[in-house]
Steps between C-alpha positions, in 0.01 A plus 500: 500500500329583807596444901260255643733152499839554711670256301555776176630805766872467607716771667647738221193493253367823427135493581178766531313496826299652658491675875223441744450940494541470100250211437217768295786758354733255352827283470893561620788303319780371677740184522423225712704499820277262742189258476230585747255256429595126589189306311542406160223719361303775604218658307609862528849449435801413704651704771813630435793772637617671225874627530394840599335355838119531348285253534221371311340235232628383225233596181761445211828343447657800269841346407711196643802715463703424793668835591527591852593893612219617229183659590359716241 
């Protein structure tokens, strides 16, 4: 599932984004700690905090396992 509608990304979901600096090399994978982005889709994916404090858009909803404290 990808990150463009706001409606499938909720705090807790492990996602892959990617960083402004990272957009050519690649992705990160974190949990979901904040929503950025407050319009209901956006083409490049939704802006997100992961848990870690990194920022960046959502390009694919890995898991909708719900387990905060995990980054790896």
């Amino acid at each position: 599932m990808n990150g463009q509608h706001r409606k499938d990304i909720t705090p807790g979901l492990r996602v892959s984004i990617t960083q402004k600096h990272d957009q050519r090399t690649g992705k990160r994978t974190g949990v979901v700690q904040d929503i950025l982005t407050t319009s209901a889709f956006h083409s490049r994916g939704i802006k997100i905090r992961l848990a870690t404090g990194e920022v960046g858009r959502v390009q694919e909803i890995v898991g909708t396992s719900h387990t905060q404290g995990r980054d790896d």
